[in-house]
Rosetta silent file (secondary structure, phi, psi, omega in degrees, C-alpha in Angstrom):
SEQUENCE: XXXXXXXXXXXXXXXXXXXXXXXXXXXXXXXXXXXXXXXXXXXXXXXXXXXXXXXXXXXXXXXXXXXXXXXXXXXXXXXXXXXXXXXXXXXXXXXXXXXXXXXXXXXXXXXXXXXXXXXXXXXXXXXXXXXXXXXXXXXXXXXXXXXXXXXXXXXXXXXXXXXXXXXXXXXXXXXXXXXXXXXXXXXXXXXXXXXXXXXXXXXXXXXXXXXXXXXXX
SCORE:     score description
SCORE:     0.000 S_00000001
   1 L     0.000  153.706  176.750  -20.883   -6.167   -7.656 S_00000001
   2 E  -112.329  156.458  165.849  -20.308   -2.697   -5.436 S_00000001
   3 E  -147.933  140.681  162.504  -17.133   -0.958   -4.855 S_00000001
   4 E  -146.737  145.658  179.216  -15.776    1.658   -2.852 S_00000001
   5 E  -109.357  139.847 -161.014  -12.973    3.481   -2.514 S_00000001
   6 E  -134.119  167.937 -177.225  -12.750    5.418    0.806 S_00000001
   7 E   -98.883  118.243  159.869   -9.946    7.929    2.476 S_00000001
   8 E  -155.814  160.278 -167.446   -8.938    7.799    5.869 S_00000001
   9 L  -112.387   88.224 -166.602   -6.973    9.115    8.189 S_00000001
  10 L  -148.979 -154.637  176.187   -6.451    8.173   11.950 S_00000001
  11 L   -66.627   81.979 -162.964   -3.475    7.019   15.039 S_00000001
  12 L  -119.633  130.446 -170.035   -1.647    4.511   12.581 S_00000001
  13 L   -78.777   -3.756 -168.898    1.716    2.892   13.672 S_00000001
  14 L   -97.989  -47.658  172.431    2.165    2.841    9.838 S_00000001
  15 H   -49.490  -76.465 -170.404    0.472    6.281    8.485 S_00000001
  16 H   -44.713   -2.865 -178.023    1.864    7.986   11.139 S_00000001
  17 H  -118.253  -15.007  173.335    5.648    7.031   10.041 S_00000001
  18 H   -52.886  -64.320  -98.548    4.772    7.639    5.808 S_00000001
  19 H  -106.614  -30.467 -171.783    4.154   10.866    7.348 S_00000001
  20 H   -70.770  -42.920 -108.041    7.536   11.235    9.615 S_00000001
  21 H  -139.459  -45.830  174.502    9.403    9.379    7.200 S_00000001
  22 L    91.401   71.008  153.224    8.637   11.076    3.695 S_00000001
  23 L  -143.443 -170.164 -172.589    7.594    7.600    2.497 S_00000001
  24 L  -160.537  134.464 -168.528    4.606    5.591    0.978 S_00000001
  25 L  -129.283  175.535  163.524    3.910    1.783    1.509 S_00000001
  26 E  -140.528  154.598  179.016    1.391   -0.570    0.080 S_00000001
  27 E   178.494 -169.011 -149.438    0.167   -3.806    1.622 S_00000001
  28 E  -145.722  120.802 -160.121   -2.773   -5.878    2.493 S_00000001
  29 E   -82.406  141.754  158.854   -3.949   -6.381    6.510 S_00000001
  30 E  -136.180 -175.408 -150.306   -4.846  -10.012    7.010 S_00000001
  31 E   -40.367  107.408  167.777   -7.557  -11.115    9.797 S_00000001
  32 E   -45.385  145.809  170.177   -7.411   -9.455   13.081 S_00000001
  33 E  -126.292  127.488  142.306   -7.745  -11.623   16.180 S_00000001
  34 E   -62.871   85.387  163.102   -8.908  -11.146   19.241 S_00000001
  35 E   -94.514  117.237 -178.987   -7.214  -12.218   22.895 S_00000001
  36 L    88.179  -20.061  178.408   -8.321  -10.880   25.684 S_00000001
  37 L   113.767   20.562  171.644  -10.079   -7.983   24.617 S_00000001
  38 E  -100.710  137.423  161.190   -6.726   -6.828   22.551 S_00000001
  39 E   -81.430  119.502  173.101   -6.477   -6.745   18.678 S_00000001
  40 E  -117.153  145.953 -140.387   -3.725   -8.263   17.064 S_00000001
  41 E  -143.004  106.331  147.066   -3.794   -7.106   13.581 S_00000001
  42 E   -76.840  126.021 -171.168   -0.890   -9.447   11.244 S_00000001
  43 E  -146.441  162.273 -176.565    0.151   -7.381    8.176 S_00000001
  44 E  -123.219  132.997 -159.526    2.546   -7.539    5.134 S_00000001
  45 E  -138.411   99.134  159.640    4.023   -3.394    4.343 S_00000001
  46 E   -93.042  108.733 -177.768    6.180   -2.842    1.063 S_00000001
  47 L   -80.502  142.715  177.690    7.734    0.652    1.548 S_00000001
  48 L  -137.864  103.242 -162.669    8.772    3.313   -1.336 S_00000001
  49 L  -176.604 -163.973  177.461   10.619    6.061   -0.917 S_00000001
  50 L   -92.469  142.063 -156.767   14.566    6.668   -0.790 S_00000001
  51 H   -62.461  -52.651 -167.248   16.584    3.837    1.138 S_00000001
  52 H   -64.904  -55.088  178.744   17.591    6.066    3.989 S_00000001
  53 H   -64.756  -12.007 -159.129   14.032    7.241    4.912 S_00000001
  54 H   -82.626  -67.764  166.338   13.115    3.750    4.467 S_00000001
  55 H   -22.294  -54.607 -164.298   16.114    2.511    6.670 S_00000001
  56 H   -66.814  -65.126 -171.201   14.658    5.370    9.318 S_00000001
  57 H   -45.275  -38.595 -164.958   11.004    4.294    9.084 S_00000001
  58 H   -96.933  -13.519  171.885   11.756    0.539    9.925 S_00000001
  59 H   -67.640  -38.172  179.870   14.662    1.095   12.859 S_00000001
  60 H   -55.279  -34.653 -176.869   11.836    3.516   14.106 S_00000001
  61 H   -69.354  -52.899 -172.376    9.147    1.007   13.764 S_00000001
  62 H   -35.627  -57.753  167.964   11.369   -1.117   15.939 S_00000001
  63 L   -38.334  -36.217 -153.116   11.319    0.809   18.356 S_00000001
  64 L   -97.040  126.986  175.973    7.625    0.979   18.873 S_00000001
  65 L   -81.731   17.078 -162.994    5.843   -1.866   22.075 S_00000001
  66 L  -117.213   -8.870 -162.972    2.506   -2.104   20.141 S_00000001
  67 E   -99.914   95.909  177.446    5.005   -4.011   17.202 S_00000001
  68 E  -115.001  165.160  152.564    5.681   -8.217   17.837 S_00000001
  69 E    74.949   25.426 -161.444    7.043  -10.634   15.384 S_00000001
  70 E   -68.489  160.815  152.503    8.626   -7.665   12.848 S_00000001
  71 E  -141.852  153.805 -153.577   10.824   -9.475   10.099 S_00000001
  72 E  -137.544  151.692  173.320   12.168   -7.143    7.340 S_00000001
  73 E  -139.393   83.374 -176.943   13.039   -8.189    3.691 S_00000001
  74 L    62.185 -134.411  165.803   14.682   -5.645    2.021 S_00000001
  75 L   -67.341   -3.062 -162.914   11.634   -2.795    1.779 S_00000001
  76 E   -94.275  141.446  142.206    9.047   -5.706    2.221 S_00000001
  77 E  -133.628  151.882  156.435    7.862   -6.274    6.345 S_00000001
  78 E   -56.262   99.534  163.648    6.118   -8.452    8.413 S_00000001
  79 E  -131.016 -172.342  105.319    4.518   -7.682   11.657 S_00000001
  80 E  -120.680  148.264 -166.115    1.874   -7.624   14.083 S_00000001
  81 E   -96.723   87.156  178.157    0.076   -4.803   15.833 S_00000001
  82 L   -67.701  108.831  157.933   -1.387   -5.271   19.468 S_00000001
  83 E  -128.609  118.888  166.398   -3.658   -2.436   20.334 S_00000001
  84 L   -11.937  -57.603 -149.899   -6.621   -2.021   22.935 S_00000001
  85 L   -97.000  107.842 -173.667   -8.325    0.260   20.811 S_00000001
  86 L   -33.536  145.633  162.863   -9.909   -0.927   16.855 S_00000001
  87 L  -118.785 -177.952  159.620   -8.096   -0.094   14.270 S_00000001
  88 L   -59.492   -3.115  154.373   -9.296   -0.199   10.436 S_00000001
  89 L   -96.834   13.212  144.742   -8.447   -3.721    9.645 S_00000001
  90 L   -83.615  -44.148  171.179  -11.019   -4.891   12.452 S_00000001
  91 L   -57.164   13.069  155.633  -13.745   -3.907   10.404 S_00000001
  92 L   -74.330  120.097 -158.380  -12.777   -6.215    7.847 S_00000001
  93 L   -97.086  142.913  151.666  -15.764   -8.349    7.038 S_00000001
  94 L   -33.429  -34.766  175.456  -15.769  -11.688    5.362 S_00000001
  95 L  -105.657   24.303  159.849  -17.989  -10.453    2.726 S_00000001
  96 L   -94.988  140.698  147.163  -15.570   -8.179    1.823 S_00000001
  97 E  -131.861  133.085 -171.365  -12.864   -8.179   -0.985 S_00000001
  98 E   -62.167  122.096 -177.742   -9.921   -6.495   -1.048 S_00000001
  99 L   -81.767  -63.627 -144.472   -9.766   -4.895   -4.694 S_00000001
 100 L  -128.111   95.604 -163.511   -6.773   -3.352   -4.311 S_00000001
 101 L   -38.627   96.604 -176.107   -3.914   -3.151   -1.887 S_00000001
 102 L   -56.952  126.582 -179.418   -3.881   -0.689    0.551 S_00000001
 103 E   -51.221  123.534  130.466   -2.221    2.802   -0.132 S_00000001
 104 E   -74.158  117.858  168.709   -0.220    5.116    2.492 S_00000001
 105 L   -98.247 -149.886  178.212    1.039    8.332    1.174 S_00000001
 106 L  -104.710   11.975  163.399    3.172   10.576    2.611 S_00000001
 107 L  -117.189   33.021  162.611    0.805   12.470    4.516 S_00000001
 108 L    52.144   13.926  159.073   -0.374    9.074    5.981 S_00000001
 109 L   -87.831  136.009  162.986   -3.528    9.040    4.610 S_00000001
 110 E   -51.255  157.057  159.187   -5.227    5.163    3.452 S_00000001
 111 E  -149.751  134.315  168.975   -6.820    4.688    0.543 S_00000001
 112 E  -117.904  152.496 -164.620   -8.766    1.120    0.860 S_00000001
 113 E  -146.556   68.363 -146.177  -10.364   -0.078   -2.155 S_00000001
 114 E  -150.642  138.829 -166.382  -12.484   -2.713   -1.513 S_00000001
 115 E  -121.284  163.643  179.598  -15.730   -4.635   -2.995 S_00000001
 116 E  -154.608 -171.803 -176.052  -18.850   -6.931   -1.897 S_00000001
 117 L  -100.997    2.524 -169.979  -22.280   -7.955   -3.736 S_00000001
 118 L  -128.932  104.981  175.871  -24.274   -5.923   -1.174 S_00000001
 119 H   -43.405  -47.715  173.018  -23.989   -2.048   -1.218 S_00000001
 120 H   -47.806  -40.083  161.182  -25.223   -2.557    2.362 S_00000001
 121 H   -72.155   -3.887 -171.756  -22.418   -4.311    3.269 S_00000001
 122 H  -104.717  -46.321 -143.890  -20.016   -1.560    1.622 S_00000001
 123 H  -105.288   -2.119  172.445  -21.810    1.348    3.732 S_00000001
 124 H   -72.100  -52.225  162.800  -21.926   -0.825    7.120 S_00000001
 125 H   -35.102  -45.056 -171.229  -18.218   -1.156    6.710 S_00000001
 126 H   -79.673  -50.928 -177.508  -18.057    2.432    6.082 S_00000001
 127 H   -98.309    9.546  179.208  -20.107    3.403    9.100 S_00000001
 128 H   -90.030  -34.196  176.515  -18.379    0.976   11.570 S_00000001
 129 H   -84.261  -31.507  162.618  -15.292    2.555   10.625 S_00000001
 130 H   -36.821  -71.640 -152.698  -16.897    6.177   11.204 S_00000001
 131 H   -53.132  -35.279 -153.039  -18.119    5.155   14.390 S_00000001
 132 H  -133.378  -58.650 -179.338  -14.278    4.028   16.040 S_00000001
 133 H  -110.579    2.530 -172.953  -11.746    6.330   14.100 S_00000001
 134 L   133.514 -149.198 -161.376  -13.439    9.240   12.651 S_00000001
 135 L   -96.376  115.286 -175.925  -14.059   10.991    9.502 S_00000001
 136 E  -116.143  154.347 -163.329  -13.653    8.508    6.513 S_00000001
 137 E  -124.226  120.365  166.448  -13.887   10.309    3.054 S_00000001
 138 E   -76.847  119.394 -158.695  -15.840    8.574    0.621 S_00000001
 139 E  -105.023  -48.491  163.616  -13.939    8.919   -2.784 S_00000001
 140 E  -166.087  179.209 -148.484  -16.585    6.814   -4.726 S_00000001
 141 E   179.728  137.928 -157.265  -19.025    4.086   -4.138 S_00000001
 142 E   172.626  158.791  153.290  -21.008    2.408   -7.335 S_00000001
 143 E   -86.273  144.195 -165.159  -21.862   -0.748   -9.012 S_00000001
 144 L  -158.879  153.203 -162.943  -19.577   -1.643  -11.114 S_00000001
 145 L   -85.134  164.024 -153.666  -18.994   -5.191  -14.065 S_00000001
 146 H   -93.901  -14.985  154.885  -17.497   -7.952  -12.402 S_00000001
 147 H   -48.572  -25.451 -178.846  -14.435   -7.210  -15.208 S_00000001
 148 H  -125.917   28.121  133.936  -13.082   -4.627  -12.976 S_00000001
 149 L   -68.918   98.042  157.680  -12.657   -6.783   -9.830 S_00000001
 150 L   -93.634  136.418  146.561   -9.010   -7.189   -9.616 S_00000001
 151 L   -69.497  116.013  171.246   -7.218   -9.701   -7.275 S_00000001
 152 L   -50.599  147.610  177.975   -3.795   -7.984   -6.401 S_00000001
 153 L  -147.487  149.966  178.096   -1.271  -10.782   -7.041 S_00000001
 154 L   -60.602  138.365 -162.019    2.878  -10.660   -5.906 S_00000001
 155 L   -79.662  176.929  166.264    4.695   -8.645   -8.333 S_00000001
 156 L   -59.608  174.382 -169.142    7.929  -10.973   -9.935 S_00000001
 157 L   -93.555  146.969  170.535   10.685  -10.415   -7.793 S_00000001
 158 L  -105.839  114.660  157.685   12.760   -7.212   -8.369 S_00000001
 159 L   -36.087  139.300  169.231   16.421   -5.891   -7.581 S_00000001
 160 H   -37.194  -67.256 -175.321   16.467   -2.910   -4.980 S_00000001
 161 H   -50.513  -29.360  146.886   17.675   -1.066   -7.884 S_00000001
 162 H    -9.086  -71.223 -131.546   15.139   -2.182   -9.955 S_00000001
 163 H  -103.318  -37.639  178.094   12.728   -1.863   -7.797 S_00000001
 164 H   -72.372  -75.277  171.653   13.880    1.626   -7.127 S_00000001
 165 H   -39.363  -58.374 -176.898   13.826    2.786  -10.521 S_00000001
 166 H   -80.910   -3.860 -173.497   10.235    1.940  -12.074 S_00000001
 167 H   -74.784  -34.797  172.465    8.663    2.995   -8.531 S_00000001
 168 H   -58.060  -33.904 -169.618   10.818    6.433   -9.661 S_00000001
 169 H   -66.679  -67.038  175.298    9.388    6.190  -12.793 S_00000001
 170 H   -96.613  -27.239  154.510    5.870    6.307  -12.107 S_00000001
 171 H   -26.686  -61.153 -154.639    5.958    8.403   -8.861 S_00000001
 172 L  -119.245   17.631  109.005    7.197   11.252  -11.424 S_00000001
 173 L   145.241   50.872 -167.476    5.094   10.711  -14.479 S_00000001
 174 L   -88.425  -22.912  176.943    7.367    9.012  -16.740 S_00000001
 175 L   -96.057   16.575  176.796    4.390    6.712  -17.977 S_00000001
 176 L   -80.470  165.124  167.623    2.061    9.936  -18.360 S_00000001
 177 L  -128.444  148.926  -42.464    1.250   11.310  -21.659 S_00000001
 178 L   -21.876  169.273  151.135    2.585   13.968  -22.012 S_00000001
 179 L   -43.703  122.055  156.848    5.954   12.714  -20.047 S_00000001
 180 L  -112.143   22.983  171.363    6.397   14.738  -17.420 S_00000001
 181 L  -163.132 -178.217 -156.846    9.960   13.779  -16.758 S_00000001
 182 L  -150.996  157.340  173.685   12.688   11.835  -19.056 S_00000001
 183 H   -32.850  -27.558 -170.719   15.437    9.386  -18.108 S_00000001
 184 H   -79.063  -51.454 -162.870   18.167   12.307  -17.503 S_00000001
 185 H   -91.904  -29.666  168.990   16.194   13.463  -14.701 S_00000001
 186 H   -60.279  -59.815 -142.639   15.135    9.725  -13.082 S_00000001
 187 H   -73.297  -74.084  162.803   18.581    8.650  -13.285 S_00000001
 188 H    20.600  -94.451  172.304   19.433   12.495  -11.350 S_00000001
 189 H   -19.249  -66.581 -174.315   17.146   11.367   -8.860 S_00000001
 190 H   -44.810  -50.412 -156.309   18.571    8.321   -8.454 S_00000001
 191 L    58.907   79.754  164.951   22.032    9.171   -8.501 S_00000001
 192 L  -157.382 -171.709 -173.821   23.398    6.841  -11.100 S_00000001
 193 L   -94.710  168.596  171.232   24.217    7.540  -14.390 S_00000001
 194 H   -37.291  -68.840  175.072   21.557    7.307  -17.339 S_00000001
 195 H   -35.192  -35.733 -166.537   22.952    4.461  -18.932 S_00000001
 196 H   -88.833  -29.035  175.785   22.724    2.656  -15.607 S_00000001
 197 H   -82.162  -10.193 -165.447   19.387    3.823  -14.289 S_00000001
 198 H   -82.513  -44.249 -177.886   17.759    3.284  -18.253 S_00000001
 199 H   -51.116  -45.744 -152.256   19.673   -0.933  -17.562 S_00000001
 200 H   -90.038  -48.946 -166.380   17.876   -1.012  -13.905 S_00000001
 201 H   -57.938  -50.475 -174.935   14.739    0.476  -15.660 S_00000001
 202 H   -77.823  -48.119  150.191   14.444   -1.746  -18.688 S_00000001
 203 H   -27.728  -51.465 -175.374   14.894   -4.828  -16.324 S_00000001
 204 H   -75.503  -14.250  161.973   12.436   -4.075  -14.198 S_00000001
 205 H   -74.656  -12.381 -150.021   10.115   -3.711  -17.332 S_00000001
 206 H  -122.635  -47.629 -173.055   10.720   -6.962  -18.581 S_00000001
 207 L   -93.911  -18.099 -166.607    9.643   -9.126  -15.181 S_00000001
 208 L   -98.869  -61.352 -152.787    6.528   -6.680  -14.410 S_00000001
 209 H   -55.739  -25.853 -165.077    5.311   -6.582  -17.879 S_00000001
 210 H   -76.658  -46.002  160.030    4.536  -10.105  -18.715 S_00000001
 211 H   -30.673  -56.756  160.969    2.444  -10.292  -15.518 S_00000001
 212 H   -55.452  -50.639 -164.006    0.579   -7.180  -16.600 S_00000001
 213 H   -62.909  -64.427 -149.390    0.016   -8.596  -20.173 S_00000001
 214 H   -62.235  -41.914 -160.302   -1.223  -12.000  -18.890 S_00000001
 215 H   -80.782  -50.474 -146.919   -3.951   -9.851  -15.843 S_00000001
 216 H   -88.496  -22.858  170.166   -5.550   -7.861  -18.557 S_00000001
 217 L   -41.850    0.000    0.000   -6.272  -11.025  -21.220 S_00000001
């Protein structure tokens, strides 16, 4: 199997609001249609970031005509995107698989992560997307054992607070070694008290972990 992980940057109704918005989503595009000569592009967007910017990004998203069908779940949403013009989930190929979910930071750059059995098919993808939005930055590109193909699978379900917390957690290095931040300063963040952010924390450890145990057997 090949994999590559690529960079990119371009006129994203999604990017472009991480970037507004101080926020970071992750989600997974799923087949683009054609009518008419227009792309409608159906996608699922879990946003991470503090509740207010989050709040801002999706009344703003509202806002936006290129946006049908949104439905919101807490931080999780639902849409589709009508544009003339390709975006990066038309060049999703059949003989692709999504490794990984895609990443938005907060300077609205992607990170796609995505594998096939044909390098050629990795660098067509790669130049198709060149070709229609720009400069994509190849981060790596390889063969790689068919052990480190992951399917992304739906995490257990989480409390906001939860949900809040280990995203806080690992954002600010709490699972690095060294640490590079300690419960006192999460819960800070947070604005709760220790006790109550370490209670939101160790929940949210307890439904993710078993999941985690179970993908790595």
């Amino acid at each position: 199997m090949w994999i590559t992980r690529i960079k990119i940057k371009h006129d994203c109704v999604i990017g472009n609001r991480c970037e507004k918005f101080g926020v970071t989503t992750t989600g997974t595009p799923f087949n683009v249609f054609v009518e008419k000569g227009v792309t409608h592009s159906p996608q699922v967007q879990t946003l991470q970031g503090d509740e207010k910017n989050i709040e801002d990004f999706i009344n703003d998203l509202k806002k936006d005509k290129r946006i049908t069908h949104l439905e919101v779940e807490g931080n999780t949403i639902f849409f589709i995107e009508i544009r003339k013009e390709k975006i990066p989930a038309t060049f999703h190929h059949i003989k692709l698989i999504f490794v990984k979910p895609v990443f938005v930071d907060k300077q609205g750059y992607e990170y796609w992560e995505v594998a096939s059995w044909k390098k050629s098919i990795l660098t067509y993808f790669i130049t198709s997307m060149e070709k229609e939005i720009g400069k994509v930055e190849v981060l790596k590109i390889e063969e790689t054992k068919l052990t480190d193909i992951y399917f992304a699978h739906l995490l257990p379900k989480l409390t906001s607070n939860q949900k809040r917390a280990i995203e806080l957690a690992f954002e600010n290095g709490f699972y690095a070694w060294p640490k590079r931040t300690d419960l006192g300063e999460l819960a800070k963040i947070m604005k709760v008290s220790v006790p109550t952010y370490r209670e939101h924390l160790k929940r949210a450890e307890e439904k993710v972990m078993p999941d985690l145990i179970k993908s790595i057997k």
